[in-house]
Phi, psi and omega in degrees: 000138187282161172299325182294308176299310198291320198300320171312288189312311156329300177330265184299339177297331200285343199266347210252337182282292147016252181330301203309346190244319164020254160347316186256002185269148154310153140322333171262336165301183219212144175217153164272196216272337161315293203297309187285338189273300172335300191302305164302340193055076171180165172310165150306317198298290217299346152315294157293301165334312180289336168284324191299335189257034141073030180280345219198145173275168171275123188297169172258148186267115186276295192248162168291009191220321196275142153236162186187150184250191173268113197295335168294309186301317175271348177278001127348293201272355200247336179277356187263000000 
């Protein structure tokens, strides 16, 4: 396996352990923007896109570096 493969492979257990709890979360946690591209199958840009056409709710600023949406606002945004 290449440095390149693990790296990858590195990468993704964190977004794919996420998604996999999807499910068991409360309606009030927060997931950042991996998770919502996951949940979507898509870039981060399409991602933004999908907020700019009101497709997706608008996440919240936690911190000055964090954003996050709610995860009940997005399975809201995800049944329509």
């Amino acid at each position: 396996m290449t440095k390149q493969t693990k790296k990858k492979q590195t990468k993704n257990v964190g977004i794919s352990d996420a998604l996999k709890h999807f499910d068991s979360l409360p309606d009030s946690a927060s997931v950042r923007l991996p998770v919502v591209a996951g949940l979507k199958a898509c870039s981060a840009a399409t991602v933004w896109r999908m907020v700019k056409r009101g497709d997706l709710p608008v996440p919240r600023k936690i911190s000055q570096r964090i954003t996050a949406w709610n995860v009940g606002e997005l399975r809201k945004a995800l049944t329509a």
